[in-house]
Each structure stands twice: as C-alpha cells, then as structure tokens.
C-alpha positions as CSV (number, residue, x, y, z in Angstrom):
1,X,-9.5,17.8,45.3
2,X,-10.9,17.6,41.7
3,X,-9.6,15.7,39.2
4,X,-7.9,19.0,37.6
5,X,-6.3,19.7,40.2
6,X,-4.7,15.9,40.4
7,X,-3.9,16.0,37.0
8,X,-2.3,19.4,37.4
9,X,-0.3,18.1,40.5
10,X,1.1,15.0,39.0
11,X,1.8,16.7,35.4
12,X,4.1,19.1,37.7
13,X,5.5,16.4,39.4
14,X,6.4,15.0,36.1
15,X,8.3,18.2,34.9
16,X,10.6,18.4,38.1
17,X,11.7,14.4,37.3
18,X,12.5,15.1,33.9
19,X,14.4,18.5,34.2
20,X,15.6,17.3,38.1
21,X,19.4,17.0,38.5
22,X,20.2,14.3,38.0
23,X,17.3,13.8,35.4
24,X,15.3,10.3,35.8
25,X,15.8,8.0,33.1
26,X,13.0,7.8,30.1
27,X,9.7,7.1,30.8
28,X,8.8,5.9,26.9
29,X,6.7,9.5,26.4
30,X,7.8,10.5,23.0
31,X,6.2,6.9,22.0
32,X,2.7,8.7,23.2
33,X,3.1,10.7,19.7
34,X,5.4,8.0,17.9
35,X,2.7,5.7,17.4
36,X,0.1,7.4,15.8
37,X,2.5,8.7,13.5
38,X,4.1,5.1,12.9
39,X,-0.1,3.9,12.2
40,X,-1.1,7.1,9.9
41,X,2.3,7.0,7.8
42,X,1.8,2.1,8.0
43,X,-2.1,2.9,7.4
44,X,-1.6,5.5,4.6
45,X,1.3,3.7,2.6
46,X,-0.6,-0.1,2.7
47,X,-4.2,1.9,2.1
48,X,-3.0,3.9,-1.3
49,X,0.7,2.4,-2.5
50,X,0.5,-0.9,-3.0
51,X,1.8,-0.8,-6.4
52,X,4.7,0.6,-5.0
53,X,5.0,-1.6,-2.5
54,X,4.6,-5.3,-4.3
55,X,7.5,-3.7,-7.2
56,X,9.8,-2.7,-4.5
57,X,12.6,-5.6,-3.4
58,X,12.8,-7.3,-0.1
59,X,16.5,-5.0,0.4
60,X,15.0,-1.6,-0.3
61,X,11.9,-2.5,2.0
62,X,14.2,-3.6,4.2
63,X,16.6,-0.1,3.9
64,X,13.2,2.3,3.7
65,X,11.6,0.3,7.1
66,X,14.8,0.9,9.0
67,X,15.4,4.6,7.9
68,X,12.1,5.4,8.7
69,X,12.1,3.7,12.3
70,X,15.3,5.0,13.1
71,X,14.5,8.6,12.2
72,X,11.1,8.5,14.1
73,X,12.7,6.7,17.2
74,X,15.5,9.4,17.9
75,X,12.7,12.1,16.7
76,X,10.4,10.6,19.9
77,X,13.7,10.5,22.3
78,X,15.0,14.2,21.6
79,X,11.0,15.0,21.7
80,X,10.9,13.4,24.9
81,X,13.5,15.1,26.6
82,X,13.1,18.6,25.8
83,X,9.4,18.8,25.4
84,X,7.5,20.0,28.3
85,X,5.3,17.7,29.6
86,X,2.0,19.8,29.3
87,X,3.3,20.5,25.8
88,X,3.4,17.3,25.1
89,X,0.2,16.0,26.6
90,X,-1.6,18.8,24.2
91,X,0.9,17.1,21.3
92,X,-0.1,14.0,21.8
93,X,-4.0,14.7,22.4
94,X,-4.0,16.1,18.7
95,X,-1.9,13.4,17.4
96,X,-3.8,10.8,18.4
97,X,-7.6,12.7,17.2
98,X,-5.5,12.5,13.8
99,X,-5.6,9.2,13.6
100,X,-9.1,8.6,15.0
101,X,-10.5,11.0,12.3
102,X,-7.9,9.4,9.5
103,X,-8.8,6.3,10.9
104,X,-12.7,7.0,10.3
105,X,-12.3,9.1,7.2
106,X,-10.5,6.8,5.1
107,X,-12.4,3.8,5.8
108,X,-9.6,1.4,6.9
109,X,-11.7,-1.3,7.7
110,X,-12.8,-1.3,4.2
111,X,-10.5,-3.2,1.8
C-alpha cells in the first residue's frame, strides 16, 4: 500500500463522517484555512497601517477585532461543513503557500 493510496483511503473515510447520517460533530477543519487568513490579514495590517492603528480608539479596535473574528469563524464553520474534504485539502494547501510566500516576500522579520 503506498502512501497515496492511504491518504486516498482515509480522505474518503473522512467524507462519509462528515456527510454520514447522523453527521459527526466538527473536527476544527475550516481552522486549516482560517489561520492563514487570520496571519496574512494580522501580518498585513501591523506590517503597512500603523498609523491607522495607533489613531484608532481602544472601542473601535475592540468593535473591528470582533467583527472581523466573528465573520471569519462562521466563514470557517459553513466552509467546514459543506466543503468537500479533497476540496478543501487543495484549499488549504494554496492558502497556506500564500502565507509562506507573503511571509518571505514582505520581509516580516524585518521591522
């Protein structure tokens, strides 16, 4: 048995748990493409807005942080459950080559 063909096996098994009646309960996969969304968008905004960000008050901070997390949270849970799962492996796989090459283009580690 290769390794494709475990993968292939266990990504199948995968699918028949989430569409299954009745369906498992969330496994936390819409967080594999909520995070590097939640790093590019925190990595972007601290890198090139500061300005915006030391004038804005602790209340509208607070209002844009929850907005934002709330939005991207029930985005990852309706993504989660009606997403296939190969879909979303390939999803996620691009997502997260996004925010290597952001990562490395942009120079975070420089200040």
């Amino acid at each position: 048995m290769s390794i494709f063909d475990f993968v292939g096996k266990r990504l199948d098994e995968l699918e028949r748990d989430r569409t299954g009646f009745p369906p498992r309960g969330p496994r936390y996969g819409g967080l594999w493409l909520g995070l590097p969304i939640f790093f590019i968008l925190g990595g972007l905004c601290t890198k090139y807005k500061r300005q915006y960000l030391d004038g804005a008050g602790p209340i509208a901070l607070w209002a844009g942080f929850v907005l934002v997390v709330a939005t991207l949270v029930f985005g990852c849970l309706v993504y989660q459950r009606r997403v296939p799962i190969k879909t979303q492996l390939v999803v996620d796989l691009v997502a997260w080559s996004i925010l290597v090459w952001i990562f490395i283009h942009f120079r975070f580690w420089e200040p």
